[in-house]
C-alpha positions as CSV (number, residue, x, y, z in Angstrom):
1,X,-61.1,33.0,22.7
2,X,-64.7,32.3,22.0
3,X,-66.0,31.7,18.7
4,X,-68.3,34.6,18.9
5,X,-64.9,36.5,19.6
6,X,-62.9,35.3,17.0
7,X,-66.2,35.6,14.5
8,X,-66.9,39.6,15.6
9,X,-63.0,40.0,14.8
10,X,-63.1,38.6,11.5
11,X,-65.7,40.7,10.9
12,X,-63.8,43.9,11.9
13,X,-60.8,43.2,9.6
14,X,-63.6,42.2,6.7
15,X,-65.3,46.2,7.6
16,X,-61.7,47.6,7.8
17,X,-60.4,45.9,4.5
18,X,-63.4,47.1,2.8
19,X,-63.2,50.8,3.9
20,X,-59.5,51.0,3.0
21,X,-60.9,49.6,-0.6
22,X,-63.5,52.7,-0.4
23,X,-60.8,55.1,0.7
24,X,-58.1,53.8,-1.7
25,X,-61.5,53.9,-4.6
26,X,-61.6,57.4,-3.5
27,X,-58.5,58.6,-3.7
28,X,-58.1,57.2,-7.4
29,X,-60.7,59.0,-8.8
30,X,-59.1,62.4,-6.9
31,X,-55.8,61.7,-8.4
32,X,-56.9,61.0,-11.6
33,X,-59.3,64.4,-11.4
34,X,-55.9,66.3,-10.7
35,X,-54.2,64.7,-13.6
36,X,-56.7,65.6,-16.1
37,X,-56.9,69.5,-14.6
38,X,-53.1,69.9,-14.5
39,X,-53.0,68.9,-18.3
40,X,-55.3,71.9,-19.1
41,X,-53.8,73.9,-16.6
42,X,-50.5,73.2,-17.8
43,X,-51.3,73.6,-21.1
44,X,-53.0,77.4,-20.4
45,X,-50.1,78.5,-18.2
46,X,-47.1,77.7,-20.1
47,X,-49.2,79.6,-23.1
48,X,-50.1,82.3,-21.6
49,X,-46.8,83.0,-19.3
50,X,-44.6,82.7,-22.7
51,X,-47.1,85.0,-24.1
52,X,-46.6,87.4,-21.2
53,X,-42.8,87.2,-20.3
54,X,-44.2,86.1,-16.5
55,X,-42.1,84.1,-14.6
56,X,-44.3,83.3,-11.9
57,X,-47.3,81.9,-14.5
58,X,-44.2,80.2,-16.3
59,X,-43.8,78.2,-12.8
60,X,-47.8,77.7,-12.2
61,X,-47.6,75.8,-15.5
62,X,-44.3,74.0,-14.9
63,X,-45.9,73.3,-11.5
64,X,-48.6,71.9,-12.8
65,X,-46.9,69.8,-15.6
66,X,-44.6,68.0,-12.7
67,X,-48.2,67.2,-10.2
68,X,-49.2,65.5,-13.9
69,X,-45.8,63.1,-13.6
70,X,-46.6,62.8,-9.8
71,X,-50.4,62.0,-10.2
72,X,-49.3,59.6,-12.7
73,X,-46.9,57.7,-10.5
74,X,-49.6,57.7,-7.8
75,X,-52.3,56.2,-9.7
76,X,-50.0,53.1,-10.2
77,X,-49.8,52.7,-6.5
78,X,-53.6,53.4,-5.9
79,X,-54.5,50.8,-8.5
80,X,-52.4,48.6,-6.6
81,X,-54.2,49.3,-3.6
82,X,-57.5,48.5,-5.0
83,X,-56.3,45.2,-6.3
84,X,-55.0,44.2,-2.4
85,X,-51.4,44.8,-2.7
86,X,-50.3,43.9,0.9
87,X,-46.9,43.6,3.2
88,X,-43.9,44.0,1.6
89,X,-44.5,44.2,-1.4
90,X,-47.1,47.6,-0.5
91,X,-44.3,49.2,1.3
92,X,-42.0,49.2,-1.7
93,X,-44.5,51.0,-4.0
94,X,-44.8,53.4,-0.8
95,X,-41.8,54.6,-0.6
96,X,-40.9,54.0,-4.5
97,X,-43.8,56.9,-4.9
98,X,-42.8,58.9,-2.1
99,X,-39.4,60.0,-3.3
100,X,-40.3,60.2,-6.4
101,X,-42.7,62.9,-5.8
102,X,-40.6,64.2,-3.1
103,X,-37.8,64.4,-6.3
104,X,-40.6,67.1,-8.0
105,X,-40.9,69.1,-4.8
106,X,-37.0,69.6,-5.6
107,X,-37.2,69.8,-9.6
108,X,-39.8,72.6,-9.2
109,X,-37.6,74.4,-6.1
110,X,-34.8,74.4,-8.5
111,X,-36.3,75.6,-11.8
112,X,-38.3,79.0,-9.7
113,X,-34.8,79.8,-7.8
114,X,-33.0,79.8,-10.8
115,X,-36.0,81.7,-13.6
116,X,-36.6,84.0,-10.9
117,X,-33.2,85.0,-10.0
118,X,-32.7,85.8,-13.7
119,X,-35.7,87.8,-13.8
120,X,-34.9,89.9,-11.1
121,X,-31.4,90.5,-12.4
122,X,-32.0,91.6,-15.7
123,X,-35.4,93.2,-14.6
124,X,-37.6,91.0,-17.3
125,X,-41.3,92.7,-16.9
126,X,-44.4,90.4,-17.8
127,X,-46.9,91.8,-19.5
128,X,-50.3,92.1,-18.0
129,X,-52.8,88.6,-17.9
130,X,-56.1,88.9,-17.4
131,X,-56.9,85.2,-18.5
132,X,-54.0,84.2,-15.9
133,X,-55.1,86.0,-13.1
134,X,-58.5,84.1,-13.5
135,X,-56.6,80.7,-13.7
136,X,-55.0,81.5,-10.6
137,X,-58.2,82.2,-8.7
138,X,-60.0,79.1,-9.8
139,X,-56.7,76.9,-8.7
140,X,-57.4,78.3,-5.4
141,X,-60.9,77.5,-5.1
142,X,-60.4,74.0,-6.7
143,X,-57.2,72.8,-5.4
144,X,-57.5,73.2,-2.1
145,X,-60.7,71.1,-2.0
146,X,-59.0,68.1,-3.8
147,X,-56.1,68.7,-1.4
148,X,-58.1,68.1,1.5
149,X,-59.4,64.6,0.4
150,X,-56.8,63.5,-0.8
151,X,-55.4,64.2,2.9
152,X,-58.1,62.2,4.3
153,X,-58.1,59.6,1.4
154,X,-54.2,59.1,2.6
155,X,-55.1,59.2,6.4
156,X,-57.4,56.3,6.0
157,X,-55.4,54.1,3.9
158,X,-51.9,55.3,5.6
159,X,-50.6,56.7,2.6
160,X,-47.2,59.0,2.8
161,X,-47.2,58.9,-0.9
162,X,-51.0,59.9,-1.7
163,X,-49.9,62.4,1.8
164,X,-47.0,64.1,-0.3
165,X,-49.1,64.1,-3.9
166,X,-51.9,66.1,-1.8
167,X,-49.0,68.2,-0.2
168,X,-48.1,68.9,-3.9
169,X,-51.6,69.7,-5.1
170,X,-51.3,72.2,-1.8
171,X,-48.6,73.5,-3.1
172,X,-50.6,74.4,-6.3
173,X,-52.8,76.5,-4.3
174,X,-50.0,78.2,-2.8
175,X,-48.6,78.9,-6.1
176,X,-51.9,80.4,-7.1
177,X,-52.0,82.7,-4.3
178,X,-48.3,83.4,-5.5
179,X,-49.5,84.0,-9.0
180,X,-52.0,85.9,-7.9
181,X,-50.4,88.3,-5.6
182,X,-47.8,88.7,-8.7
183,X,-49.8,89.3,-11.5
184,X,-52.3,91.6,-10.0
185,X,-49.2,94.1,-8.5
186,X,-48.5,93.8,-11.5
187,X,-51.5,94.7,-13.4
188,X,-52.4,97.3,-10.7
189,X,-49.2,98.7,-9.6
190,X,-46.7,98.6,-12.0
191,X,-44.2,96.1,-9.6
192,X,-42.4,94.1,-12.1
193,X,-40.8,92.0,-9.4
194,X,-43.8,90.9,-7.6
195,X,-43.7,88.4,-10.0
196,X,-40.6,86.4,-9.4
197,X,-40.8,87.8,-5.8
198,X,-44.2,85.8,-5.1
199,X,-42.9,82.5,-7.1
200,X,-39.5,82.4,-5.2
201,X,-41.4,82.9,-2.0
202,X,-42.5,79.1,-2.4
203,X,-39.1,78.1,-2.3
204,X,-38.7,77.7,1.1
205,X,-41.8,75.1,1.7
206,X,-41.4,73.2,-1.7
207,X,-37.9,72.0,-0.6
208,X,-38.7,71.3,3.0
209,X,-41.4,68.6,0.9
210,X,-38.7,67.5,-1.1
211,X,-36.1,66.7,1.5
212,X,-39.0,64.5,3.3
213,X,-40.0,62.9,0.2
214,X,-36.3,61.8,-1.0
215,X,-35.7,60.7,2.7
216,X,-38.9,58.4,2.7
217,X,-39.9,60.4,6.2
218,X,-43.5,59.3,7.6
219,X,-45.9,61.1,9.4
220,X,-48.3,60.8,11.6
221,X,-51.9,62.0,10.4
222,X,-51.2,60.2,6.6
223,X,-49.9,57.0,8.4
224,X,-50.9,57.0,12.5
């Protein structure tokens, strides 16, 4: 191998190391702008679905409180990626951060089933919430933008665990369109079980996440 080889090679892995420190810079700052959201958010939901009986705004804010414990755990593992964290030693944090998000997927799975069942059988109706239907629309503006580069931030750094945190900030979205769909039948209609109808509708996808968390499972557009 030539020295002009071997010299155009180091300086591949240099350019590669450094845009896995951009990425890795990047997907910091995103997890640490969920964490800070999801507080408020939290914060606003939980209020305002106690306020209004709502089981559905109830699980937005619980949703919302668990992406907080997630985004927490992550940042650990990003800050480690910005410091060089390498090998074996990287792979650990991985999959340490991987099922323990994939462990929220479950505890949020778990706590809709069960609210929602006991909504719908003794027919608990929320009140109307105006301020909650507005939170739900801008979580779906906002979150699915932050989802999205957190994807690619995971892509470029082959990430599962930043992959299943974005997964989770996706899920966000989806329980804003749940919300949304709830409250507003709601509001409009007079259907008391849209509510728990559109929060256990989730169900399905936020244990499918779970299960591939707890089991570690890759995939190929966060790690190929």
């Amino acid at each position: 191998m030539s020295e002009a080889t071997t010299e155009s090679g180091g300086r591949a892995r240099a350019g590669k190391r450094e845009r896995n420190w951009d990425w890795a810079r990047i997907g910091l700052w995103l997890v640490a702008t969920t964490l800070a959201y999801n507080v408020v958010e939290a914060i606003i939901a939980l209020a305002l679905g106690a306020a209004a009986h709502s089981i559905a705004l109830i699980g937005f804010g619980l949703d919302s409180g668990i992406e907080v414990a997630a985004a927490g755990v992550l940042l650990w593992r990003l800050r480690l990626e910005t410091q060089g964290i390498a090998g074996e030693a990287r792979e650990r944090a991985e999959r340490r951060v991987h099922r323990f998000i994939g462990g929220t997927f479950v505890a949020l799975a778990l706590y809709v089933s069960a609210q929602a069942g006991w909504t719908l059988w003794f027919r608990t109706t929320p009140d109307e919430s105006v301020v909650g239907i507005a939170l739900a629309v801008a979580s779906l503006v906002i979150m699915p933008l932050v989802a999205w580069g957190k994807l690619r931030a995971a892509r470029e750094i082959g990430s599962r665990a930043l992959r299943a945190e974005a997964r989770e900030t996706l899920a966000c979205s989806y329980l804003s369109f749940a919300l949304l769909v709830g409250l507003a039948a709601n509001a409009a209609l007079g259907w008391w079980w849209a509510d728990p109808a559109a929060a256990l509708a989730m169900v399905p996808w936020l244990v499918k996440e779970g299960r591939e968390g707890l089991r570690g499972e890759a995939c190929e557009d966060a790690c190929g």
